[in-house]
N, C-alpha and C positions, 0 to 999 in steps of 0.2 A: 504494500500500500504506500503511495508517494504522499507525504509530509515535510512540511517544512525544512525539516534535518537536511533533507535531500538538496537542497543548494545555498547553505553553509557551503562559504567559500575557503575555510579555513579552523583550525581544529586548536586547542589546546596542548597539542603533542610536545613535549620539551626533554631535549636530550640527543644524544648520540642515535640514538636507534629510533628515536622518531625520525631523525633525516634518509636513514637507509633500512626504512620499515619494508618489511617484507610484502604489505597489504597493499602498498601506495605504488601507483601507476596513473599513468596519463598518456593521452594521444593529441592531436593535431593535423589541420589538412591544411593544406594552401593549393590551390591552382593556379600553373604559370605558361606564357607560350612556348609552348617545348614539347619534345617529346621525349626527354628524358624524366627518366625519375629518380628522388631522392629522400634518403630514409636516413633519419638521426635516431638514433637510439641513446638514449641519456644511461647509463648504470650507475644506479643512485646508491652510493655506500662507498665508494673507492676498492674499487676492481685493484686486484695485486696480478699484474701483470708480469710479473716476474715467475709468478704460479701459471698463469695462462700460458703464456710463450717462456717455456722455461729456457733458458742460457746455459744448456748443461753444457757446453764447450769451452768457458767460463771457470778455468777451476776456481776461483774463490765461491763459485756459490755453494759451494759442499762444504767450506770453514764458513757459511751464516747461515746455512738450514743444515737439520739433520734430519727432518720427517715429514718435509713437503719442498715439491719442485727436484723430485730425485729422477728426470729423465726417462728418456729408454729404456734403463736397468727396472723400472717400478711401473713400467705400464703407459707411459709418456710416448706421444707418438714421433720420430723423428722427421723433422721439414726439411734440412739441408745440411747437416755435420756440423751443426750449432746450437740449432734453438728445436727445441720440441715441443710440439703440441699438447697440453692437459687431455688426460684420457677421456673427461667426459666432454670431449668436442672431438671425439672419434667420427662421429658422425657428418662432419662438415670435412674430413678429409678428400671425398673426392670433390669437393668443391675446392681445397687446393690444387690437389692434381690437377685441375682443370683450368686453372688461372683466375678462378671465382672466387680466393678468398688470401688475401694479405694482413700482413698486418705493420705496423710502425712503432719501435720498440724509444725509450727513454723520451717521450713529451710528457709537456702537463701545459694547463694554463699558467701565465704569470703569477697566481696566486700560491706564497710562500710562508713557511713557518707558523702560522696560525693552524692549520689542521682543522678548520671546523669543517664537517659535513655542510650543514648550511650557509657560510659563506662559499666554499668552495664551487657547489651548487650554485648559487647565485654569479660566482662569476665566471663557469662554464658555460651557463646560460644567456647569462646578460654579452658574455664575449668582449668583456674589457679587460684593460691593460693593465688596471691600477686600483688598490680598493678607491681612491677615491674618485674615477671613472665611476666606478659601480655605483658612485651614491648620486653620482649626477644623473646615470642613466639607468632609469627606470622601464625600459621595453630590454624587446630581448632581442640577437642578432639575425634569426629567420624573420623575424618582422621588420626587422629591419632593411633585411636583403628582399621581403617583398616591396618595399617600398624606392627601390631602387631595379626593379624588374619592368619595364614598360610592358604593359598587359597584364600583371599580375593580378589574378582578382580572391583580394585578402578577406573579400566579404564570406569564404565558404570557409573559412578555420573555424577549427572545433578543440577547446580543450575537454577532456573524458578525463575525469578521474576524480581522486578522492583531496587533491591538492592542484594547487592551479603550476603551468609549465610557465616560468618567468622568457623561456626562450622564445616564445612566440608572444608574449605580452608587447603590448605599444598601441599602437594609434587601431592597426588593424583590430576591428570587431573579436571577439571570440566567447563562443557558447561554451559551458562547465555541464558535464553531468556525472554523476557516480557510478560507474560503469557496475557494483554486484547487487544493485537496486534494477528492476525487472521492471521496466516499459511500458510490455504491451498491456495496454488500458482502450476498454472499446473508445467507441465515439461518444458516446451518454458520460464518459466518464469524465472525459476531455473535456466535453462542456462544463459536468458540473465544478471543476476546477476552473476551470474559467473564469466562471459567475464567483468561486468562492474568494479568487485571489486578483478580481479585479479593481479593488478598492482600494486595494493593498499597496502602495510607493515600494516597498521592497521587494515583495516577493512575486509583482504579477511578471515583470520581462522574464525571469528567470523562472519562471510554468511554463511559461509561452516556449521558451528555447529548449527545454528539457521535453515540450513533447514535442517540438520539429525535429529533438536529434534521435526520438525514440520511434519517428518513422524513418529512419534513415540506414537502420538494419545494424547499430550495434551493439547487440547485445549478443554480436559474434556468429561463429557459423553453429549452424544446428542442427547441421549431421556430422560433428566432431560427436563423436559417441564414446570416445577413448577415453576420458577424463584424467585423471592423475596431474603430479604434479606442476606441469607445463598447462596446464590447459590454457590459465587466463593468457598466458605468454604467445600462446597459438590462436586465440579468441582476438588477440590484437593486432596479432600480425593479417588475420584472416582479413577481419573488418581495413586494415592498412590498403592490403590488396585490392580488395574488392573497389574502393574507393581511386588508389593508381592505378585500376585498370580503365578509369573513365577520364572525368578531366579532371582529377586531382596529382598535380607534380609532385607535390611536396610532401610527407608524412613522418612527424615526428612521436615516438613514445617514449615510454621510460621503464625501467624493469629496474625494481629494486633490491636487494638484498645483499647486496657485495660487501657487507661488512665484518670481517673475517679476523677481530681480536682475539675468538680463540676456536677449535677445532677445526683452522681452516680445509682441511679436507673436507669436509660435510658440507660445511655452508658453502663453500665454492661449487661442488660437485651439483646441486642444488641449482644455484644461482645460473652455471654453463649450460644446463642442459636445457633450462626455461629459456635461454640465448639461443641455443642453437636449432630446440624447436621453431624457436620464432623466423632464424632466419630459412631455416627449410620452408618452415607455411610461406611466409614469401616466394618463395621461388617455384616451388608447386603452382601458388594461383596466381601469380602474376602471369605464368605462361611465356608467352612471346613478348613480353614486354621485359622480361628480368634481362636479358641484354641491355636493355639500355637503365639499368638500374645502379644505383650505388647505394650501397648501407656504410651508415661510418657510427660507429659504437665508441662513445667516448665516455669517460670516466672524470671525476670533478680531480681526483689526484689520484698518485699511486701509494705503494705502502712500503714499509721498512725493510731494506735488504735483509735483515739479520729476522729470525725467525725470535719468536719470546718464547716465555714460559709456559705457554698455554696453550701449543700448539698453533698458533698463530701469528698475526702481522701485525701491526700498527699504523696510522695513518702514516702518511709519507709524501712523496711530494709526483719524482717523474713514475710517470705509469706505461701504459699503452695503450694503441688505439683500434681497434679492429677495422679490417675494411671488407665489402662481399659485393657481388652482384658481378654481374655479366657485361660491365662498363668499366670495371675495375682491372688494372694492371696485377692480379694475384700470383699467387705460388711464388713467391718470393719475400722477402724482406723490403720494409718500404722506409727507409731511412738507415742512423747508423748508432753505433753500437759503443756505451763510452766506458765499459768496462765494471768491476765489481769490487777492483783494489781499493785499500784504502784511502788513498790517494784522491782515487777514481769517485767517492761517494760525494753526493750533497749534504752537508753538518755530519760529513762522518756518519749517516746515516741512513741515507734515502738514495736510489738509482737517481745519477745525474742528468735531468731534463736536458738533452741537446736542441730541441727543437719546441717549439710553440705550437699546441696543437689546433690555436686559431689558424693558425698558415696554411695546414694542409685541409682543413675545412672550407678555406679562401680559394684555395686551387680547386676544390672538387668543384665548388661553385659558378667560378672562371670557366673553367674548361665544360661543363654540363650545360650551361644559362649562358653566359657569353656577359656575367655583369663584368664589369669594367674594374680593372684594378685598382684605380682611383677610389672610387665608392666602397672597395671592399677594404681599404686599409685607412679611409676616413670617417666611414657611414659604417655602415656593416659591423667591420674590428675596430672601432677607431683606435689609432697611435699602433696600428699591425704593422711590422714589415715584414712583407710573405715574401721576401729571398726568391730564390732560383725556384721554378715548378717542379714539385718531385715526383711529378707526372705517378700520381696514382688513378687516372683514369687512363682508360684506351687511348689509342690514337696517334 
């Protein structure tokens, strides 16, 4: 039954594991002239990349882990006599094999030594340089790159979820719904909601746009019969597809639970396979369009080279960035590699950020949209310099 609760823009949640809650997700559309499409995926909790794309070639990582990111010897899939694949993204292997799936090892955003989930979030999203960018800029940088799209039509964004997606906030419109709250309501029902919340300054726009997006078919696919742990992950990607298979360019979500202080084996294992269902459903129903598709999966930071006490990580700073689709330069390494010595660490701590992972965000969007470098490193990222293209698209 839909009530009020239902669009509550925002929650009481305070802490660590409120920003990388397992319940919280979100999506987004935007439509642009093109026919390419593009898929951001947010991992809300700081993904240990170092776990993901393990560095077994690397001997110091064997002197800072003893019980996770142990390689080929432990079930790790080998990519090239270096870095190996986490076993539970066995399944996107032959999407390496096949040039569908790279990755970019030691980024992060400008965002340093603070560690918070929620600011780091905020300025993954907002796509600034500098906390105090962040406080001037209030939208987010897909909104802002629709706004420098001639033909972009920002009026079909939708954020879904249980918290609003700051990357597509700004001038562009955007509908909120709770995607584990059930829709379909006849027509009788719709009216009397209508009538009950037409009086109301608060809460009538927000009935009005909660039942336009509850005909609009997301409340996922509904001959996914498989249920289990991935479902919502595949329920989002389903409803992504379905929407870039028409005039929707753009699609962003977020999959949260990447926060891995301790038993990282479990919550990773966990977090990768809701990943990699997702990017499967993608490429399943996208069909003849995942050629020209990019997914870039990015993370707010990464976590601490040295493993703790607890079987786990700690926030950290450089992480990695996954890339997928049929547009994408895959089966390779997509940048470079700055080592695990000590020497080599950030605060003696954290894999050293070589690269700014606005920049290869700038390029997917250059080379897919044709926006203009200018806009993308004043508008867009403002204070970005996206360097040389590290050509992680085709072409």
């Amino acid at each position: 039954m839909l009530n009020r609760r239902l669009f509550l823009k925002s929650s009481a949640l305070i802490g660590c594991s409120a920003a990388a809650h397992p319940l919280l997700s979100s999506i987004a559309f935007a439509s642009a002239p093109s026919e390419n499409r593009l898929v951001v995926i947010i991992l809300r909790g700081a993904m240990d990349g170092l776990d993901v794309f393990q560095p077994y070639g690397d001997p110091q990582l064997r002197k800072l882990r003893q019980t996770i990111s142990l390689g080929p010897d432990k079930g790790a899939h080998d990519l090239d006599g270096f870095f190996a694949l986490h076993p539970a993204l066995s399944s996107l292997l032959p999407l390496w094999k096949a040039g569908e799936l790279g990755f970019v090892p030691s980024v992060s955003t400008p965002y340093r030594d603070k560690r918070s989930h929620f600011d780091g979030q905020d300025m993954l999203e907002a796509g600034t340089g500098t906390d105090l960018d962040l406080d001037r800029q209030r939208d987010g940088w897909l909104n802002r790159l629709l706004h420098n799209m001639p033909g972009a039509q920002s009026e079909t964004a939708y954020s879904v979820g249980t918290e609003d997606m700051r990357i597509l906030a700004g001038d562009a419109p955007a509908k909120s719904w709770a995607p584990e709250i059930d829709l379909r309501i006849s027509s009788q029902a719709q009216m009397l909601l209508q009538h009950v919340y037409h009086d109301d300054p608060l809460f009538r726009e927000a009935g009005s746009e909660a039942m336009e997006i509850a005909g609009q078919g997301v409340e996922g696919n509904r001959e996914d019969k498989e249920g289990g742990p991935t479902r919502d992950a595949r329920a989002l990607a389903h409803f992504a597809a379905s929407r870039l298979n028409e005039e929707t360019r753009i699609a962003t979500f977020s999959l949260p639970g990447w926060d891995s202080h301790a038993r990282q084996g479990a919550v990773l294992e966990r977090a990768l396979l809701r990943l990699a269902d997702a990017i499967l459903t993608l490429r399943k129903d996208l069909g003849g369009n995942w050629p020209k598709t990019t997914v870039l999966a990015m993370t707010e930071f990464g976590r601490t080279a040295r493993e703790n006490g607890s079987g786990g990580t700690d926030h950290g700073t450089g992480g990695s960035m996954l890339v997928a689709g049929g547009a994408v330069r895959g089966g390779t390494v997509l940048g470079k590699w700055p080592g695990l010595g000590e020497s080599d660490l950030y605060a003696g701590r954290d894999l050293m950020p070589v690269a700014d992972i606005r920049a290869y965000a700038a390029w997917a969007m250059r080379d897919l949209f044709g926006t203009s470098r200018d806009a993308l490193e004043t508008s867009v990222f403002p204070g970005l310099d996206m360097g040389e293209n590290p050509r992680i698209i085709r072409g």
